[in-house]
Structure formats: structure tokens, C-alpha cells
N, C-alpha and C positions, 0 to 999 in steps of 0.2 A: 492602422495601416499595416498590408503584412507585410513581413521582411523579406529579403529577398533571398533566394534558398537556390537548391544548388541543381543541376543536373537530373542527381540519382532520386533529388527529392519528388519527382514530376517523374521521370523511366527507368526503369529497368534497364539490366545489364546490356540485354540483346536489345535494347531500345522500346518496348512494348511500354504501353500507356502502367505505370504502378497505382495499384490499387489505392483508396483510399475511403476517408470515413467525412462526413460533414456531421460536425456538431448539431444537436438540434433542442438542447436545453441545458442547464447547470442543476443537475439531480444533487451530485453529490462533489464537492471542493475538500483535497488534502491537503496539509499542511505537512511536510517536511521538517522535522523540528531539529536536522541534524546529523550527518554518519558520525559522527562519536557515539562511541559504543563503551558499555564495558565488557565483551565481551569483543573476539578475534575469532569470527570463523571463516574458513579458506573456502568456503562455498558463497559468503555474502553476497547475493546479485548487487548490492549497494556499495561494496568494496568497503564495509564501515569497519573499528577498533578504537582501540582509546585513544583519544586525542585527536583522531582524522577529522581536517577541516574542509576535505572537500565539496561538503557543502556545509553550510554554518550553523551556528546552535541562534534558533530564533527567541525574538523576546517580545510580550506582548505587543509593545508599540510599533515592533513589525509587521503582525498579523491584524490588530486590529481593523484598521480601515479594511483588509479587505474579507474580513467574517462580516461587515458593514455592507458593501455591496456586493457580496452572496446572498445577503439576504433581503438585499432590495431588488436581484435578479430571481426571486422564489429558491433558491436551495433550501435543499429537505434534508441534507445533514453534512456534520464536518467529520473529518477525521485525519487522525495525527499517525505520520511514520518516521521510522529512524534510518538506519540508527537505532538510537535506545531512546526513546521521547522524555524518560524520564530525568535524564541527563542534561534536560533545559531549565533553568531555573523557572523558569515562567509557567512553565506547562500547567499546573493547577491556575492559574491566574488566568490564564488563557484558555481551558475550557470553563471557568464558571463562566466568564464572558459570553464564551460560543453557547453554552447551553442554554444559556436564558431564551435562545432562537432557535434551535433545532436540536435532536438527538446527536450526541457525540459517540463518537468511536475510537480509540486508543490501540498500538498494535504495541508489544513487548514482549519483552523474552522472561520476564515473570519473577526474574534473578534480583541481586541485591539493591540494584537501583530503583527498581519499583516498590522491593520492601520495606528499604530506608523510608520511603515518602508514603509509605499506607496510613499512618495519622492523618496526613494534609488531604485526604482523598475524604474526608467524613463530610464537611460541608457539599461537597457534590452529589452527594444521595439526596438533597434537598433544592436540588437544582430545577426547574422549570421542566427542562428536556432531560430525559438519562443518559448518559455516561454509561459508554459497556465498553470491554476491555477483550482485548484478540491478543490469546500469548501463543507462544510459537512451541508446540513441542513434535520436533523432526520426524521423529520415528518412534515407533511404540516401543520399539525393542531400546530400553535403560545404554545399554551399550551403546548403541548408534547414536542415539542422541550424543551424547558425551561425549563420541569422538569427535563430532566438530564443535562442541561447545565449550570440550571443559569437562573433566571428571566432578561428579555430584552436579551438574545443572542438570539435569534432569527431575531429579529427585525439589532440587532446591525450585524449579519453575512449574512442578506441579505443588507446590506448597505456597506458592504464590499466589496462582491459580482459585485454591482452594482457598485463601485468604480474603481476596476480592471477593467470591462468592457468600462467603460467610458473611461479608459486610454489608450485601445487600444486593452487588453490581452483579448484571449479566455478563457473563464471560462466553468468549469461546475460542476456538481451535486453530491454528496455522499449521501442516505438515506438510511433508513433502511429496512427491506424487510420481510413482514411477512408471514407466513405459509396462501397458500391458499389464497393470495388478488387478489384481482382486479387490478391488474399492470395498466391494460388503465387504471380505472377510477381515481386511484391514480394518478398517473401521470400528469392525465386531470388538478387534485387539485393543483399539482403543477405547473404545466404550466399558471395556472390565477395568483396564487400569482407574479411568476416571469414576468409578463405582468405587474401587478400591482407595480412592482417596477420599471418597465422600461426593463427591463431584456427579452432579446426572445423567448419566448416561446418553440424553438426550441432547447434549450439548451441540451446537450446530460448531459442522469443519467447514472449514475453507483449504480446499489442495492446492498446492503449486508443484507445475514441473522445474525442471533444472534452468535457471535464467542465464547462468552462468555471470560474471563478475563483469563491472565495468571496464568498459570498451575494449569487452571482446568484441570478434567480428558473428558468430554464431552459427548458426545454422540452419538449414530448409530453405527448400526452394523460393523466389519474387514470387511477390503477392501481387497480381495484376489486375487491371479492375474487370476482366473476364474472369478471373478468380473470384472475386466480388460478388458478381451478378449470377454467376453458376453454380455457387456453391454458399452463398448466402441471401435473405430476401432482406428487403428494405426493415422488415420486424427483426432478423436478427442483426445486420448492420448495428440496428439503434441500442444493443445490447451489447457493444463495442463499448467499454470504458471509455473511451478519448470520445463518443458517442456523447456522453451525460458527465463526464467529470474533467477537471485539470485538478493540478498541484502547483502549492506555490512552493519554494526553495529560496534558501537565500546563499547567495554566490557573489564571493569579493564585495560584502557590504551592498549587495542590492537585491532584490526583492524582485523576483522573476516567476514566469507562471507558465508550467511545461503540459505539454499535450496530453500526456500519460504520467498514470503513476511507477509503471514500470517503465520510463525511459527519462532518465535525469542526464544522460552522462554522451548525451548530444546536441549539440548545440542548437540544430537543425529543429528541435522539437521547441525552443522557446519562443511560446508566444507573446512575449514582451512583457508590460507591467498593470496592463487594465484587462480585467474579466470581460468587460463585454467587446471589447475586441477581441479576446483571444476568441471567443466563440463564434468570430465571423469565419476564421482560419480553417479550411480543410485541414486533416490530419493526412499524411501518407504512411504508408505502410511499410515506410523503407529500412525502419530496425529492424535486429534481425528476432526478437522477444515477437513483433508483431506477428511469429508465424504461430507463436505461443496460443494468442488470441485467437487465430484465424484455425487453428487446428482443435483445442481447445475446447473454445468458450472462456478462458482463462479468465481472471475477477478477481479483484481486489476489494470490490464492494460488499457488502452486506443489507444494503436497499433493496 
């Protein structure tokens, strides 16, 4: 049943119909395993650092049932964010499960937490579906990264990086993505670093722009559904994350399932506690990250 939502969730400021997405399958289910982090950086779109509980660290008997019925609704893969995922104790426990059903996918910052636990990652190369891992490094430029992470994370998340890959697992790239760059030439900058660690040059990126920090208000114009129709067709609509995917999160000990993977930190986005409801629920377009997607193409996926 859906919940009841508010005004802005349904119009726009000046009153015009807001734009919106209608779900039309479950491609890909994220799990949330956490904003505790071990790392503090002042750009986190997840507002994560060590010890933040504002959303909770999960443990297998929370996610199981529902990598259960994802997979009795066809999902075609899972995948974990933080936070730091590796800062769950469960995490290894919880993708051999998931992988027995579909290919998994892990996001982290590549740093001490993941290296502590790279022992318990061997029986995973042996798993059903493969396990591949998305580490985050900022900026190519050594500097930049570091400034929001922490002197030597750079260094120490491409030796992470290169770790995973030596064991077996397909990796690849989170960075950041700025107004108006040079995607080739940047890219190019990355692609020598990662030669220079040993790392294939062919490594597939994933870009992000600036999401900016939990419950900011943000930025860019209402997305209206003449916005929608004028400027997207029903093929790209369906290429709209909240299109093919939810997230589950766990909040004050319960077990919640949000429209997007980029929007945890609105209430307005929760689709309650059962998958195939959540998928009956239109999405609106009323955060302010959705102009991210709608300008974009924005993706958290790798399907």
C-alpha cells in the first residue's frame, strides 16, 4: 500500500505536475551496509565517519530474506554501499549467500578496512556468481585525493586496489566528475597511474558529480513531467536507477527499502518493507540529486 506523501511529492514549487519515474522491474537491489566509516571526508554525499549510526551496520539475518525475494522477483545482481561495507562484520557472510544467485558488487575506499579482511575474501573467488569490487579514488592528482581523505589514502587505496586484483577479483573505479572536463584526458591521467601500479589500464570508471552532503537542499531547476517527456523518451526514463533498482537500509532497528540509491536521507523516498510493493510505487523527482540523473545520466550501476 503506498504511503502517503506530501505536496511537493506530486508538484512543484509553482504548482506544475513534478516529474516522475514508474518502476518497471528489479535489475539490480543495493544493500546499505552502514555510514560508519573509517574514514571522515567533508564531501561524503552519505554524511558517513567512524561510528556514524545514521543508518545502521547490517547483519546477515537482516538482509537475508530479502536477497530471497530478489531473487524470486529475477534480480540480476546485488550490490553493497557504505559507508565503508567492510566495517560490517557480516559482509563476507553476506555476499557468499548473495553470490550463490547472482553476481555481486562491493563499493570501498580500498584503505585499512578492506585490507584487514582480504584473507576472508579467498573463498569468494570460488563462489557461484563473482564478487567485483568499486574502490573510490577522487582525483588522479595524489594531492587531491588526500585532501579529503587523509594523507597517504591515496597511495594506500590504490594498493588495495591492486591487491583485489592480484587475488583474482575484478575491480574498478569511483571518481569524481567535474563541470565541463575533459572526461578523455582525465581518464587518460588515470589510466597511467593505474598502469603504474600494475593495474589495466582498461579498468572500467564510474563518475560522479557533486551530490553534496545529507539533507542539503541542493540545487537545479523542478523536474517536471514536461521535463520528462521533452527531454527524455520512455528508453531513457527506463535507464533511470529508481527505474530497475531500490536499496535496502537499516534505520532505528528496521529494515526499510528506498527508491534510489542516492537518496537515503528523505523520508519521502521510503518504500516501506516488501520489494514487490515497493515496485508498484511511482518515484518522484522531488530531491534535489534527481536533477543529477535527469542532467546526467548519473549511475550507480554497473549492469
Amino acid at each position: 500500500m503506498e504511503l502517503i506523501r506530501s505536496r511537493e511529492w506530486y508538484t512543484t514549487a509553482d504548482g506544475a505536475e513534478r516529474g516522475y519515474i514508474r518502476p518497471h522491474l528489479l535489475k539490480e537491489l543495493w544493500f546499505h551496509t552502514g555510514t560508519a566509516c573509517n574514514l571522515s571526508c567533508d564531501f561524503c554525499f552519505e554524511g558517513s565517519s567512524p561510528g556514524d549510526t545514521r543508518l545502521e551496520l547490517v547483519k546477515l539475518a537482516d538482509v537475508a530474506p530479502y536477497i530471497d525475494q530478489a531473487v524470486e522477483l529475477g534480480v540480476e545482481q546485488f550490490s553493497f554501499t557504505g559507508g565503508e561495507p567492510f566495517l560490517a562484520k557480516d559482509l563476507v557472510k553476506i555476499l557468499q549467500q548473495a553470490s550463490e544467485h547472482v553476481p555481486c558488487l562491493v563499493l570501498t575506499n580500498g584503505t585499512d578496512a578492506l585490507q584487514k579482511r582480504l584473507h576472508q575474501l579467498v573463498p569468494l573467488l570460488n563462489s557461484r556468481f563473482p564478487v567485483s569490487f568499486r574502490i573510490s579514488i577522487d582525483s588522479h592528482i595524489e594531492a587531491e585525493h588526500d585532501a579529503g581523505r587523509g594523507e597517504g589514502m591515496f597511495d594506500l587505496a590504490m594498493k588495495g586496489m591492486k591487491a583485489l586484483y592480484d587475488m583474482g577479483f575484478n575491480v574498478s573505479l569511483a571518481r569524481h566528475m567535474a563541470d565541463g572536463e575533459d572526461t578523455v584526458a582525465v581518464e587518460q591521467q588515470y589510466r597511467a597511474i593505474l598502469e603504474n601500479y600494475g593495474i589495466p589500464a582498461d579498468t572500467k570508471f564510474v563518475a560522479f558529480p557533486d551530490f553534496l552532503p545529507p539533507g542539503s537542499h541542493g540545487h537545479g531547476p523542478d523536474i517536471t513531467t514536461n521535463c520528462m517527456t521533452q527531454f527524455h523518451t520512455e528508453e531513457t526514463r527506463n535507464n533511470f536507477m529508481c527505474s530497475f533498482s531500490k536499496m535496502i537500509v537499516k534505520q532505528r532497528g528496521r529494515m526499510r527499502i528506498y527508491a534510489c540509491t542516492l537518496v537515503d536521507d528523505d523520508p519521502e523516498y521510503d518504500m516501506g518493507n516488501d520489494l514487490r510493493q515497493a515496485l508498484e510505487q511511482q518515484v518522484s523527482m522531488k530531491h534535489h540529486r534527481c536533477f543529477s540523473c535527469f542532467k546526467y545520466g548519473s549511475s550507480c550501476s554497473e549492469t
